[in-house]
Every structure is written in structure tokens, then in C-alpha cells.
N, CA, C and O of each residue as an XYZ file, in Angstrom:
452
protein
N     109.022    126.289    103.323
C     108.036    125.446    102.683
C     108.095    124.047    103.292
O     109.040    123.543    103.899
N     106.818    123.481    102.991
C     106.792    122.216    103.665
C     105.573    121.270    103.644
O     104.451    121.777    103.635
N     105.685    120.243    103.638
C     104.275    119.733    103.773
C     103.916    118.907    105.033
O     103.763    117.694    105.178
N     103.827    119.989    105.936
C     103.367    119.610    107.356
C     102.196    118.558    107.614
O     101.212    118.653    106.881
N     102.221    117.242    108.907
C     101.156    116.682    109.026
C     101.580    116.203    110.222
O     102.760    115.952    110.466
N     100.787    116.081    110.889
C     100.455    115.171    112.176
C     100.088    113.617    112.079
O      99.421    113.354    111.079
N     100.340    112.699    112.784
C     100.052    111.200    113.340
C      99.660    111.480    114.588
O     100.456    112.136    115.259
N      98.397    111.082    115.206
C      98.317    110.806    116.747
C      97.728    109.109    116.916
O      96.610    108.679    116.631
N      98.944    108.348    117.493
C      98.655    107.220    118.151
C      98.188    107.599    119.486
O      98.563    108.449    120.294
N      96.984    106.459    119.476
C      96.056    106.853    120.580
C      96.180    105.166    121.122
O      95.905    104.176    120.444
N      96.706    105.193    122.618
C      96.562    103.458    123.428
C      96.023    104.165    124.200
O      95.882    105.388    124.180
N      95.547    103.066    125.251
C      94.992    103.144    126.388
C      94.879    103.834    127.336
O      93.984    104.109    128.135
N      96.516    104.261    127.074
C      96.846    105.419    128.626
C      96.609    106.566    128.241
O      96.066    107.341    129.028
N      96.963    107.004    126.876
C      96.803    108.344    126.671
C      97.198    108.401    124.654
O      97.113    107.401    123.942
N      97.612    109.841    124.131
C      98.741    109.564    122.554
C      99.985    110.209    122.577
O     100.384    110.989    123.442
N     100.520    109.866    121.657
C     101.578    110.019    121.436
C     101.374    110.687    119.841
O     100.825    110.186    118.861
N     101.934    111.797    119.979
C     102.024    112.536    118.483
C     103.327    112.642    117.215
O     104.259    113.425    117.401
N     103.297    112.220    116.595
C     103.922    111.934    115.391
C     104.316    113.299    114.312
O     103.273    113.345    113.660
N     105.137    114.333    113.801
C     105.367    114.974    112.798
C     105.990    114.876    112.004
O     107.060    114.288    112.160
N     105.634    115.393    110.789
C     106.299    115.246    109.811
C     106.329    116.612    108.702
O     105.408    117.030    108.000
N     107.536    117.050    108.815
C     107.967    118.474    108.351
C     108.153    118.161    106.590
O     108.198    119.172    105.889
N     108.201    117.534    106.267
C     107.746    117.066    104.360
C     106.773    116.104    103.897
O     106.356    116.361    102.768
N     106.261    115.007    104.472
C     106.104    114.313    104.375
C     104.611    113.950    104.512
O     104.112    112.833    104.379
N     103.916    115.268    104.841
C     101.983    115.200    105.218
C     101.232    114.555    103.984
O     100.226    113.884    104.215
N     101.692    114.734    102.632
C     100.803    113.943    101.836
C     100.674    112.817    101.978
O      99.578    112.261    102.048
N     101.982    112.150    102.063
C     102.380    110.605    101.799
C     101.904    109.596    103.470
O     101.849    108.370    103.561
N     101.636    110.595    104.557
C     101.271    110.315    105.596
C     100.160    109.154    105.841
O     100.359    108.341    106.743
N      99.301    109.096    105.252
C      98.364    108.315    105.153
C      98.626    106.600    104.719
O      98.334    105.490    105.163
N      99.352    107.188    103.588
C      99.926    105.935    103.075
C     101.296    105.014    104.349
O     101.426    103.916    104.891
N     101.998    106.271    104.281
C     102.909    105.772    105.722
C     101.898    105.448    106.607
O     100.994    105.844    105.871
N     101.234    104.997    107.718
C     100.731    105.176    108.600
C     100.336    103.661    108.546
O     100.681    102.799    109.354
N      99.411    103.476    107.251
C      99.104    102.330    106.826
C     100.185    100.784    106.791
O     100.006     99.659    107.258
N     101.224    101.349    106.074
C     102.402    100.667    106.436
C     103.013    100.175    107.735
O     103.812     99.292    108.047
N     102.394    100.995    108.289
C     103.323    100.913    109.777
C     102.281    100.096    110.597
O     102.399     99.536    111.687
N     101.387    100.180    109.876
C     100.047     99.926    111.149
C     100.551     98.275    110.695
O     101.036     97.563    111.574
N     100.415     97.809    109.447
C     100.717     96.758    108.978
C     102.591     96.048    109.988
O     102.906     94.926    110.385
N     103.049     96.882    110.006
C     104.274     96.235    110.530
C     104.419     96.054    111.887
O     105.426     95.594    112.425
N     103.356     96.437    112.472
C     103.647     96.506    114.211
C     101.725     95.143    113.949
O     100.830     95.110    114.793
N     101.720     94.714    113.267
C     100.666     93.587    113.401
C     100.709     92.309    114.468
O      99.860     91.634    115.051
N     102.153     92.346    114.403
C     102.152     90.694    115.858
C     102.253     91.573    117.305
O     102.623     91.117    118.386
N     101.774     93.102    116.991
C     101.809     93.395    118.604
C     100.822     94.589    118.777
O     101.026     95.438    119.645
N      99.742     94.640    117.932
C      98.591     95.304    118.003
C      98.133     95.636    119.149
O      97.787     96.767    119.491
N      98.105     94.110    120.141
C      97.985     94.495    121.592
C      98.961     94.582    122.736
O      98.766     94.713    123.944
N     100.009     94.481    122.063
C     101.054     95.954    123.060
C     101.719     96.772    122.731
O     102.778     96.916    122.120
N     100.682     97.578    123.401
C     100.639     98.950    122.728
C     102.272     99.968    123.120
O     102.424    101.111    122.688
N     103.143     99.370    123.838
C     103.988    100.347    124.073
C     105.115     99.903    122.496
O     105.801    100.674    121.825
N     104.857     97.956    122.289
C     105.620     97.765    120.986
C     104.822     98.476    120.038
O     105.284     99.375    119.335
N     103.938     98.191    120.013
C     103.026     98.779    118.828
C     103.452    100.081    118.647
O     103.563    100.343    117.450
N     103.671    100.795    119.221
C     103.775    101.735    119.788
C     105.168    102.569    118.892
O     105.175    103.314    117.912
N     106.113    102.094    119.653
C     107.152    101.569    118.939
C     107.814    101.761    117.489
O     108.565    102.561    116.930
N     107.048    100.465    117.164
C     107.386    100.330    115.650
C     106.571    101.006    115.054
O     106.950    101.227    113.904
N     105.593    101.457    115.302
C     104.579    102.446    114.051
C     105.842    103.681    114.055
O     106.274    104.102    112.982
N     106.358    104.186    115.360
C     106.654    105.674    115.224
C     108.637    105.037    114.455
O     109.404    105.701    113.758
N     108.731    104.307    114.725
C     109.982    103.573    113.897
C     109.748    104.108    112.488
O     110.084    105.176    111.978
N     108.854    102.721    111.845
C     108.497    103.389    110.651
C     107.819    104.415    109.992
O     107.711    104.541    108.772
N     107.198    105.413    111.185
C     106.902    106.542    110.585
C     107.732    107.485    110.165
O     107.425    108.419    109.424
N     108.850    107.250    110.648
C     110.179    108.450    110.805
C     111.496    107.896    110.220
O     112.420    108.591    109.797
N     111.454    106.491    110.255
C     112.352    105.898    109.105
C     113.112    106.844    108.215
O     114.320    106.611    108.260
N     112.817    107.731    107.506
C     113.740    108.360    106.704
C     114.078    109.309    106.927
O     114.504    110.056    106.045
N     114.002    109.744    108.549
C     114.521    110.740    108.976
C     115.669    110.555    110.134
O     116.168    111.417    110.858
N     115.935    109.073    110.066
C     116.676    108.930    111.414
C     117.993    109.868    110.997
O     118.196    110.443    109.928
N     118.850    109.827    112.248
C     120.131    110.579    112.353
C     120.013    111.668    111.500
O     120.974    111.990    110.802
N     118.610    112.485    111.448
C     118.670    113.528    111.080
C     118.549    114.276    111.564
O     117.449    114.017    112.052
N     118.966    115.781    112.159
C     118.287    116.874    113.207
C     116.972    117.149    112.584
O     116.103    117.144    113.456
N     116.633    117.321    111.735
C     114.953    117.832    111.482
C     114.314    116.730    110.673
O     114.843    115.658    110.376
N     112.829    117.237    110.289
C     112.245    116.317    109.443
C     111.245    115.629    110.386
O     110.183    115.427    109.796
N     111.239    115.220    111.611
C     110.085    114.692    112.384
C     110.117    115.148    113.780
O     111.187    115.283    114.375
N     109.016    115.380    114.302
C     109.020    115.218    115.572
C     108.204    114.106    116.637
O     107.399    113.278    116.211
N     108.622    114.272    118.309
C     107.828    113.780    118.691
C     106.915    114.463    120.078
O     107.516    115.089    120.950
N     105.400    114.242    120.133
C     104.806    115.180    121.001
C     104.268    114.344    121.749
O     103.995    113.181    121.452
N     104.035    115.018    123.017
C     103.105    114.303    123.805
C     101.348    114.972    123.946
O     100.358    114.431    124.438
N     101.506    116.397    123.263
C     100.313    117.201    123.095
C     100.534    117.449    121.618
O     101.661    117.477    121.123
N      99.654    117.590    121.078
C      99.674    118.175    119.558
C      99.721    119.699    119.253
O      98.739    120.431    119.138
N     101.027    120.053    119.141
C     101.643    121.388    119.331
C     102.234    121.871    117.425
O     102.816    122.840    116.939
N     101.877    121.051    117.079
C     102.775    121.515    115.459
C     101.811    121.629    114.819
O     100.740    121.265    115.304
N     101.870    122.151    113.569
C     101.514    122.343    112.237
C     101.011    121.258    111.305
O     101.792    120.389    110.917
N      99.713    121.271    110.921
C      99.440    120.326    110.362
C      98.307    120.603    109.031
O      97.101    120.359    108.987
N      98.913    121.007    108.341
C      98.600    121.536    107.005
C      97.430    120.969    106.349
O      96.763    121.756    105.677
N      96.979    119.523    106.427
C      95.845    118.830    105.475
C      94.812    118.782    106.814
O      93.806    118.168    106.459
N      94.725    119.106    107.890
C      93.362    119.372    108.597
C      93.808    120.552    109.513
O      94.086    120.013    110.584
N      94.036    122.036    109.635
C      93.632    122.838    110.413
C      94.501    122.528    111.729
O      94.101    122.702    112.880
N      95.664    122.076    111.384
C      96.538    122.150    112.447
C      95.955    121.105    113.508
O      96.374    121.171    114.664
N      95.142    120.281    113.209
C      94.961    118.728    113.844
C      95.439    117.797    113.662
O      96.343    118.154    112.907
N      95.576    116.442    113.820
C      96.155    115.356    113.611
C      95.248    114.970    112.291
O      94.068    114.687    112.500
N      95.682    114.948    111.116
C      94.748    114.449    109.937
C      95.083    112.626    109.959
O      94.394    111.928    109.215
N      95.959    112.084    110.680
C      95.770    110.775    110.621
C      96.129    110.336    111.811
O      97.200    110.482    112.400
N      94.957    109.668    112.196
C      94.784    108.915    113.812
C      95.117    107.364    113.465
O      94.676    106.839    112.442
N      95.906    106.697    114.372
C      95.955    105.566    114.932
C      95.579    105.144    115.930
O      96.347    105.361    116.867
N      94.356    104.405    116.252
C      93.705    103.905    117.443
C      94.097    102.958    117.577
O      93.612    102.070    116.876
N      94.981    102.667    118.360
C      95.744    101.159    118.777
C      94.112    100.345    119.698
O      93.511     99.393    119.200
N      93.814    100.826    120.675
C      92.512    100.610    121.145
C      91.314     99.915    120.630
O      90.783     98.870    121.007
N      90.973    100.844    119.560
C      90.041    100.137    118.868
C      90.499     99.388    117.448
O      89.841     98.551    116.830
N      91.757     99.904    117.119
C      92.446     99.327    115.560
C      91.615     99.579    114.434
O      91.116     98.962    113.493
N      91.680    101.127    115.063
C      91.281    101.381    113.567
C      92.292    102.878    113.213
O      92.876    103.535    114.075
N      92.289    103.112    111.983
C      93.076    104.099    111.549
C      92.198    105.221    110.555
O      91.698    104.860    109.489
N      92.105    106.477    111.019
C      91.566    107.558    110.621
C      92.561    108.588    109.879
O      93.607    109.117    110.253
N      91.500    108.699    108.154
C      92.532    109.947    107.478
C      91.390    111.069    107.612
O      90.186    111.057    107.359
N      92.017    111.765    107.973
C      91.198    113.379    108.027
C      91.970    114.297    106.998
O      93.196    114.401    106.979
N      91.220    114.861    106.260
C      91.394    116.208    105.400
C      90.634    117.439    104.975
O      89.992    117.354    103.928
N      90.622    118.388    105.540
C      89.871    119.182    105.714
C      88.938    119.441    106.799
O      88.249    120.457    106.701
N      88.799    118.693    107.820
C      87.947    118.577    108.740
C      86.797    117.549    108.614
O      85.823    117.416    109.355
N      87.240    116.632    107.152
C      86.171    115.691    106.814
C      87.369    114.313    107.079
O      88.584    114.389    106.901
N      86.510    112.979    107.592
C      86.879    112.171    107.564
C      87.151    111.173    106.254
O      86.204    110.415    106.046
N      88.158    111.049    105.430
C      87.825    110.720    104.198
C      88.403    108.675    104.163
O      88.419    107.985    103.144
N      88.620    108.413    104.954
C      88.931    107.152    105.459
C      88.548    106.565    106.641
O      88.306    107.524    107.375
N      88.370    105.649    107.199
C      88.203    105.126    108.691
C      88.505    103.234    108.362
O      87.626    102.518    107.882
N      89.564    102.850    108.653
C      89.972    101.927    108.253
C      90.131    100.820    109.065
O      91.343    100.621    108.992
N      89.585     99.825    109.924
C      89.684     98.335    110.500
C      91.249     97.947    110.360
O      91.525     97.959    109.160
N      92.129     97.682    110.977
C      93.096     97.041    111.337
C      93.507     95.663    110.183
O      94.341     95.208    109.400
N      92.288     95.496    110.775
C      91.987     94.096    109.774
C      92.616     94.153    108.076
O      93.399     93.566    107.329
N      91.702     95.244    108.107
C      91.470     95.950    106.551
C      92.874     95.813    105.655
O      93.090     95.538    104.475
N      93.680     96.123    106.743
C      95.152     96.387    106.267
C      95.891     95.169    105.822
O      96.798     95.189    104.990
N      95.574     94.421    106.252
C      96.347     92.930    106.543
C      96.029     92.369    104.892
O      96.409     91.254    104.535
């Protein structure tokens, strides 16, 4: 059992994928947080970068399971169809919740602050 979800931070060059093996509900809300804590480096994207996946995984450090990290979106992702249900666009700064295949958020950077 589990409550599987995906993060895909998306910069410039390419994303970086984010999992989380309990933690897919609360994902959204995490994401938000993080987007908020990597704010004095929005535009560098490798810090930005960084600290979002820091605090996305925060309560899993020195743990063997509980998160992963991808460079393709290869895991399980329970609240959209095995997609990334929450995007981080470092690029444009904005942050997307997907559930179900519907977009039920699309959030300005700004927004967060």
C-alpha cells in the first residue's frame, strides 16, 4: 500500500522527477512549500533546483525508501494515471496540480509568496 505521486521540475535544460512512495496526497501542499523556499533562487535553476527536491524529500532523508529520484518519469503515480500530478516550472514559475487528468490548480510563483 501506498500513496504514490510524482513531482516533475521542469528548467531549461530538461526535468528532473521527484517520488514519493506515501506521501502523493500531501504532495501538492509540499511542492508549494518548497517552491516558496527556493524563492531567492527562482532563477537558478540548478539551486532552485536543489532545494525544492531538499524539501520535497525532507522526511525521508537517511532513509533507504520513501522517495525517489528520476530523470524520466518511470514510477507510479496514483492521483493522475501514472503522470506527474504536480509540475514545477522553474521556467515559467508556475506550479501545476493535476488529478485525474484534470488540471485542478495552475499557480504563479508569485501567488505563493
Amino acid at each position: 500500500m501506498g500513496d504514490r505521486a510524482m513531482a516533475e521540475i521542469r528548467t531549461g535544460g530538461g526535468s528532473l522527477y521527484v517520488y514519493t512512495h506515501l506521501g502523493g496526497s500531501s504532495l501538492p501542499d509540499n511542492a508549494k512549500r518548497a517552491v516558496r523556499a527556493a524563492r531567492s533562487r527562482w532563477s537558478d535553476y540548478p539551486y532552485a533546483t536543489r532545494i525544492i527536491v531538499d524539501q520535497l524529500t525532507k522526511d525521508g532523508r537517511d532513509q533507504e525508501t520513501g522517495y525517489g529520484l528520476m530523470l524520466q518519469p518511470s514510477a507510479e503515480d496514483e492521483h493522475n494515471s501514472d503522470k506527474p500530478s504536480v509540475i514545477i516550472n522553474l521556467v515559467t514559475r508556475e506550479l501545476t496540480v493535476i488529478r485525474g487528468g484534470t488540471v485542478n490548480e495552475l499557480i504563479s510563483f508569485q501567488d505563493l509568496t
